[in-house]
N, C-alpha and C positions, 0 to 999 in steps of 0.2 A: 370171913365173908360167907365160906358156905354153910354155917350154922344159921346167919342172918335169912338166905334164901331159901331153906329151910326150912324156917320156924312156920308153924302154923298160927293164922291168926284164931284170934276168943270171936266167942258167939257174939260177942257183943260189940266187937270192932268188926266183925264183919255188916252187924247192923249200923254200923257209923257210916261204914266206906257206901252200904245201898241209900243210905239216909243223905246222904252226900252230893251222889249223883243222881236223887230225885228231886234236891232242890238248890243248885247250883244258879249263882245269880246270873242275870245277863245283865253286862255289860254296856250293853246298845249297840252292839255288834252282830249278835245274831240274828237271824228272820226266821219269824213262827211259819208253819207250812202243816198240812196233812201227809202223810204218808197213801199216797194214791196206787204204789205198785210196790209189792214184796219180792223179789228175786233172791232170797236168801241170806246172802251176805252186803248185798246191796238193794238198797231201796230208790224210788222214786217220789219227792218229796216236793207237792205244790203250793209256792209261796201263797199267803195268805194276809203278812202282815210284816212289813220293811224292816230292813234292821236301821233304829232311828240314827245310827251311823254308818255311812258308806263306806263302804272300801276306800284306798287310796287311787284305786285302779277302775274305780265301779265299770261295772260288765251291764251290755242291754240286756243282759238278760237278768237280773237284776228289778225286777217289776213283779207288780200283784198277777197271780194266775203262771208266772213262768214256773218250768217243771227240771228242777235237778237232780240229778243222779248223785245220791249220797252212801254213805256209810254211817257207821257208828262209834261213838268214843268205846274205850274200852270200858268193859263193867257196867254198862247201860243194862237196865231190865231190855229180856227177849223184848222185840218192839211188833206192832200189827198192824195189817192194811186197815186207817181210820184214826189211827191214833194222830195226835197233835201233839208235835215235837217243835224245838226251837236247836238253828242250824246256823253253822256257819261256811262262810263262801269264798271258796279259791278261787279267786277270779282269772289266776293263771292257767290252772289244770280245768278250769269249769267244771269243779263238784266240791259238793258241798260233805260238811262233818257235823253228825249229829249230835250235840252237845247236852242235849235234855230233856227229858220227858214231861210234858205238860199232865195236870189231872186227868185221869180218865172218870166217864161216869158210868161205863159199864166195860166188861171184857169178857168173851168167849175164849175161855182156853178149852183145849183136850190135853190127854196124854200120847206121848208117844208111842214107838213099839219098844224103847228103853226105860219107858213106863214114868219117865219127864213129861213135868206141865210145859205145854208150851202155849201161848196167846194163839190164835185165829181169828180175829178181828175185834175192832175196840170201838166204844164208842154208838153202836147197833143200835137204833130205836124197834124195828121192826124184824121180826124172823119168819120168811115166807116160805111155808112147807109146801113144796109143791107134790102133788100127783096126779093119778091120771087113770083112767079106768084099764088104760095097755102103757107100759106092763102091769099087773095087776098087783094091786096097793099093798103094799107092805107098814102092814097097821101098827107093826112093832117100831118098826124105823119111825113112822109118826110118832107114836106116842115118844120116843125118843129123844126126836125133835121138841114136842111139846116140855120135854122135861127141859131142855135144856133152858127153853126161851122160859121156864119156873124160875130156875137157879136162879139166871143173870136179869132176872126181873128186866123182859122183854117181850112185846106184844107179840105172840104169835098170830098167823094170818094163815089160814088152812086154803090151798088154791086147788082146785082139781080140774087141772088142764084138758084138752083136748076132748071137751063136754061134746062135739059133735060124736066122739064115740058111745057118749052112754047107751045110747040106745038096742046097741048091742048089749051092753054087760051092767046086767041090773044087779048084780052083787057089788058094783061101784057105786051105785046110784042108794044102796044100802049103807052104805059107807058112810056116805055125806049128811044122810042124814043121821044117822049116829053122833058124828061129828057136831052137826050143827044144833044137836039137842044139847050135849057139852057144853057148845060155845055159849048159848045162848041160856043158861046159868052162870058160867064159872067165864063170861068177858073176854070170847076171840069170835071173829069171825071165819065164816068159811064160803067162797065167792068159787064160780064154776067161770073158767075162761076158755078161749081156744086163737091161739094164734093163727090158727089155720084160716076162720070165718071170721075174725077180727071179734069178736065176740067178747063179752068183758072184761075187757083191758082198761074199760071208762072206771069203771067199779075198781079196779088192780089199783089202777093209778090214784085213784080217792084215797086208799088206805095207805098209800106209802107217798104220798104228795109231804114234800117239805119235809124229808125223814131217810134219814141212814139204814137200809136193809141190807139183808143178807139172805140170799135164796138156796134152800136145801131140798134134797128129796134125791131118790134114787135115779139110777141113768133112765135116759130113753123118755123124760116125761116133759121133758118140752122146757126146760130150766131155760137153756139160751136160746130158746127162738122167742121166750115170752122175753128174754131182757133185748132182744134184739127189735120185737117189735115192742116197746118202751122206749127204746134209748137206739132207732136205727143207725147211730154214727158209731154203735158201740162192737160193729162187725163181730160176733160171738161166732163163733165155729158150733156147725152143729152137725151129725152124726144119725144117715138115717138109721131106726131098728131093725136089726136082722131079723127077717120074715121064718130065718130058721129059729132061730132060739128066742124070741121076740122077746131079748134084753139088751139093754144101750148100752155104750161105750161111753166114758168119760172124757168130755173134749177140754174141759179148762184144767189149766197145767200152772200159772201163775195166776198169787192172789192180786185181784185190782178193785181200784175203787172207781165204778163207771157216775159219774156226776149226771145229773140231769142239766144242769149247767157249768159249763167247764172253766166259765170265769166266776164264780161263785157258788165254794163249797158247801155253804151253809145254806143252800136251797137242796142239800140233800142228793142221795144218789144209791147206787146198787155194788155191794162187794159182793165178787164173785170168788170163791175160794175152793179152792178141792180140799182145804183143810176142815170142811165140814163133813163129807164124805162120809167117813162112819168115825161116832163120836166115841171114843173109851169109856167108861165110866169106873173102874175100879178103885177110882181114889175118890168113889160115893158109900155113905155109908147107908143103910138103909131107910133108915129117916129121911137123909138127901131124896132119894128114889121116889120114896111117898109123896114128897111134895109135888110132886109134878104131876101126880092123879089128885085131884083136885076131890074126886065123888069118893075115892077110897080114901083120902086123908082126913075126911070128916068122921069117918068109920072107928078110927085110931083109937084101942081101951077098948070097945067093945065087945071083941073076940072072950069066949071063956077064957082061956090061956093066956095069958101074959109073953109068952116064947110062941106064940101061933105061928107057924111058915107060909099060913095060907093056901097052903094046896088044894084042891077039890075033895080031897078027902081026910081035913082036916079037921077034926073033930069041934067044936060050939065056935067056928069061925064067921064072923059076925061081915066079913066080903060076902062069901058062899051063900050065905043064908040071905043078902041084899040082894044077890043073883037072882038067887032062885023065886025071888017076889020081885023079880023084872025092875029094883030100883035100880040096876046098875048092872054094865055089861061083862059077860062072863069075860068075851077077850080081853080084857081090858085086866081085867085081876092075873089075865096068865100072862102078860105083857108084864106088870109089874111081877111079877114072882122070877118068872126069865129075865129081867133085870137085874135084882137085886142077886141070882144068883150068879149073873155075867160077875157082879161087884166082887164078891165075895172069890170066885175063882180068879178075878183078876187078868181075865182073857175076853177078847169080845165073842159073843155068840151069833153075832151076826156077819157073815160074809160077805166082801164087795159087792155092789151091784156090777152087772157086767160082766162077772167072772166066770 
C-alpha cells in the first residue's frame, strides 16, 4: 500500500486528472455563480443561474443574486475574484462546494514571492490605471500596468485623479499628455477626474459602463474614494496621506468583486484586489516586455545589433536614435530596459508603495 501512495504520477496523467476537473459534467444539481469575494481558502460565490434540480431540502436562500460562502473541490485550478464557477449546496450546513470551473476569457495572474503563478482576477474587460499628480506619478509602475493590460489583451484606461491638484504640479500635467499622445495612436484613453469636486466621474463611468474592471495604481491616489464615489453602497475604506511622507497606505486587504448592480452581474462591476499591487514579471521573457511598448515594439530589427540591450549608450541602437529625433520618449526606453532586467534577475525592482 505504501508503494501505491508513493508512486508518482506521468506528466501525462497529471494532464488527465486537470483535464478532468475542467470539464466535469453537471448533473442538474449544481448552480452556476461568480465568485464576488476571495478570502483565501474560502470564497464568496453569487448565484447567477439555478441548479435545474433542487435539493431535497431547498433553502431560501437558494434564488438568483443569493450569496454563499463556498470552498473548493480538491485539485480545482487556483480560482479568482470574477471567475464563473458552477457549485453545489448544503442546505444543512448553508455552504456551498465548488465543483467546476467554467471558461475564462481572460485572466491576470502574477507571481508569488515563491515565484508561483497565481490568478488575480479573471474575466477583466477593463484595467483602470490610476494616478495623481500627489503622490507623484510613478511612470514605471504605469507603464507596468500598461504591460500588463498588453498580455491579457485588456483595455487600459489611464485615470489621473485629483486633477484639482494639477495646478500646482505641471510635471503631472506633462505626464498626461505623454500619455495621451500614446493613447491616441496605439487605442487607450486617458480621462482627468477628482472625487473631491465631483469632476469626471460622467467620463469614468462611460468607459467602464456594462464592463468588469479592475483598478490599480500606487497608494495615496484616490483608488477607493473614486470606487466609492461610483459605487457609494460600496463603503471602501480610505486612508488620508501623510503630510510627512506624502505616501498612502494600503486600505483593501480582501479581493471583491463590487457590482454596479447587485442583482445582476452581467451589468458589470469593479474588482478591487491588493493582488495587483506590484505585478512580478520574472516569468516574462523579453519579447513579452516589448509588447506592451507599443512605439518600441514597432522598432524590433532595427538596432545594428541583433543582442542590442538598449542602453543609452548602446552603440547603432535604433530606440536611442528614435529618442533622440523626439519620435519616442527616452523614459519610456529606460522603463522597458528596467523591466526586462527586473525579468532576467528575477526580483522586482520596484518597492511597495507606502513603504
Amino acid at each position: 500500500m505504501s508503494l501505491i501512495r508513493g508512486r508518482k504520477i506521468t506528466k501525462r496523467q497529471a494532464r488527465q486528472i486537470e483535464q478532468n476537473q475542467l470539464t466535469q459534467v453537471d448533473d442538474g444539481t449544481l448552480a452556476t455563480g461568480v465568485i464576488i469575494s476571495h478570502f483565501g481558502k474560502q470564497l464568496d460565490v453569487q448565484i447567477t443561474a439555478l441548479p435545474q434540480i433542487l435539493p431535497d431540502h431547498p433553502s431560501d436562500a437558494i434564488t438568483l443574486g443569493a450569496i454563499w460562502r463556498c470552498h473548493t473541490r480538491t485539485n480545482l485550478p487556483m480560482l479568482a475574484t470574477g471567475d464563473t464557477v458552477q457549485f453545489s449546496l448544503d442546505t444543512t450546513a448553508n455552504l456551498g462546494r465548488i465543483e467546476r470551473l467554467c471558461e475564462r476569457t481572460r485572466l491576470i495572474t502574477r507571481p508569488d514571492r515563491y515565484h508561483k503563478v497565481k490568478p488575480v482576477a479573471a474575466n477583466v474587460d477593463v484595467l483602470v490605471i490610476v494616478f495623481a499628480p500627489l503622490p507623484k506619478p510613478a511612470v514605471n509602475l504605469i507603464d507596468r500596468y500598461l504591460l500588463i493590460a498588453r498580455l491579457n489583451d485588456i483595455t487600459p484606461l489611464l485615470v489621473m485623479n485629483k486633477a484639482d491638484l494639477l495646478v500646482d504640479h505641471a510635471d503631472a500635467m506633462q505626464i498626461i499628455e505623454e500619455y495621451q499622445a500614446l493613447g491616441e495612436k496605439y487605442g487607450f484613453s486617458v480621462i482627468t477626474t477628482s472625487s473631491t469636486t465631483q469632476t469626471g466621474l460622467d467620463a469614468l463611468k462611460q468607459h467602464i459602463d456594462g464592463k468588469l474592471s479592475i483598478f490599480a495604481g500606487q497608494s495615496g491616489v484616490g483608488k477607493s474614494s473614486l470606487i466609492n464615489a461610483l459605487l457609494p453602497d460600496a463603503q471602501q475604506a480610505t486612508n488620508i496621506i501623510s503630510v510627512n511622507s506624502q505616501l498612502g497606505q494600503h486600505t483593501t486587504t480582501t479581493s471583491r468583486l463590487l457590482a454596479y448592480d447587485t442583482q445582476n452581474l452581467a451589468a458589470g462591476g469593479i474588482i478591487d484586489t491588493p493582488g495587483i499591487r506590484e505585478y512580478g514579471i520574472w516569468h516574462l521573457s523579453a519579447d513579452d516586455i516589448l509588447a506592451g511598448f507599443d512605439e518600441l515594439n514597432e522598432l524590433v530589427g532595427s538596432c545594428q545589433f541583433r543582442d542590442c540591450n538598449h542602453q543609452k549608450n548602446a552603440k547603432g541602437c535604433a530606440f536611442w536614435a528614435a529618442a533622440d529625433a523626439g519620435e519616442v520618449l527616452p523614459r519610456r526606453i529606460e522603463s522597458l530596459t528596467l523591466l526586462i532586467d527586473e525579468a532576467k534577475n528575477g526580483q522586482s525592482a520596484v518597492k511597495p508603495s507606502g513603504k
